[in-house]
N, C-alpha and C positions, 0 to 999 in steps of 0.2 A: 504494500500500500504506500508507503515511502517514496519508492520509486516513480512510483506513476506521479507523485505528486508535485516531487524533481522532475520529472520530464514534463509534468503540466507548466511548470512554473519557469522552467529553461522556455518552452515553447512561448510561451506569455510574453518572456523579455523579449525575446527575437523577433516576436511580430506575427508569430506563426498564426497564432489563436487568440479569440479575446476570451475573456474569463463569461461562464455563466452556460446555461444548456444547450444554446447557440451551435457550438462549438462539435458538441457531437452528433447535430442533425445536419448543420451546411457541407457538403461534399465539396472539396477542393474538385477545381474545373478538369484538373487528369484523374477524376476517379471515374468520369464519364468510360473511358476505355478501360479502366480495372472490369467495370460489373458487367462488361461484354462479355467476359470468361468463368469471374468469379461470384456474378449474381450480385440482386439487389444487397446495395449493403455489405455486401462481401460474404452476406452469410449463406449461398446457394448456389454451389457453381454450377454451370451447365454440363461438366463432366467430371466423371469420380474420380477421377485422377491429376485434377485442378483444386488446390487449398483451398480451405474456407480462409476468409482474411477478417472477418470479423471477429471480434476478441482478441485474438492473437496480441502479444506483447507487443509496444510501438518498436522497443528498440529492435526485436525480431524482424518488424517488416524493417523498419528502416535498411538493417544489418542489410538482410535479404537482398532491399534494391540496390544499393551499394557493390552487391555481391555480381548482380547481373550486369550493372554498366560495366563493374571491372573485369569482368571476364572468369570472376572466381567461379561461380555458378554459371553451367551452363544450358542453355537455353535458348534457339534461332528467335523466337516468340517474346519472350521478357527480354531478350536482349534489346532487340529494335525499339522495346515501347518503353526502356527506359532511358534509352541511348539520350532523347530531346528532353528528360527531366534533371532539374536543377536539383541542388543538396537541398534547398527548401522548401522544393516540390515533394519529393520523398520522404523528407521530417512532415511535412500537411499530410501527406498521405498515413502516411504511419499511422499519425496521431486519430486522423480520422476512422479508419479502420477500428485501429483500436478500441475506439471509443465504444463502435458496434456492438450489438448485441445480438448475439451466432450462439449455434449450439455447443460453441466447444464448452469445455468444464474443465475442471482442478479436481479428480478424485480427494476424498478428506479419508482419513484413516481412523477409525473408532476408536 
């Protein structure tokens, strides 16, 4: 809970997000081409072998797109579509996703 709260608040000074519930309903303008793949929200993709991206940790995705422009992860398909996004395009996105609410979960241990 920490975390997110440092990443909400990095994100705040940078510009990325304004503070309030805004934040995790407005879709940054390249999440239009994210939900082509991975469904409304990020939480349905169109095939079972395409991530959910809603919930998911920010810094996960963020990492993730990072991972695709540089060539660490590979991918013909996320390559090209992240090749034209900026480092504050990819933190928007992140954070937005993030923000989603998807079926994934956190097993708890009894």
């Amino acid at each position: 809970m920490r975390s997110t709260h440092f990443v909400f608040a990095v994100a705040m000074a940078l510009g990325v997000v304004s503070a309030g519930p805004v934040f995790a309903q407005q879709a940054p303008e390249a999440a239009a081409t994210c939900v082509a793949c991975h469904g409304e929200k990020g939480a349905a993709p169109i095939m079972p072998a395409y991530p959910v991206l809603a919930g998911q940790h920010a810094t996960y995705l963020e990492h993730s797109l990072h991972a695709y422009k540089e060539g660490a992860r590979k991918n013909g398909i996320m390559a090209g579509i992240v090749a034209g996004l900026s480092d504050a395009d990819m933190r928007a996105l992140a954070l937005y996703f993030a923000a989603q609410e998807g079926p994934l979960y956190e097993p708890r241990m009894p």
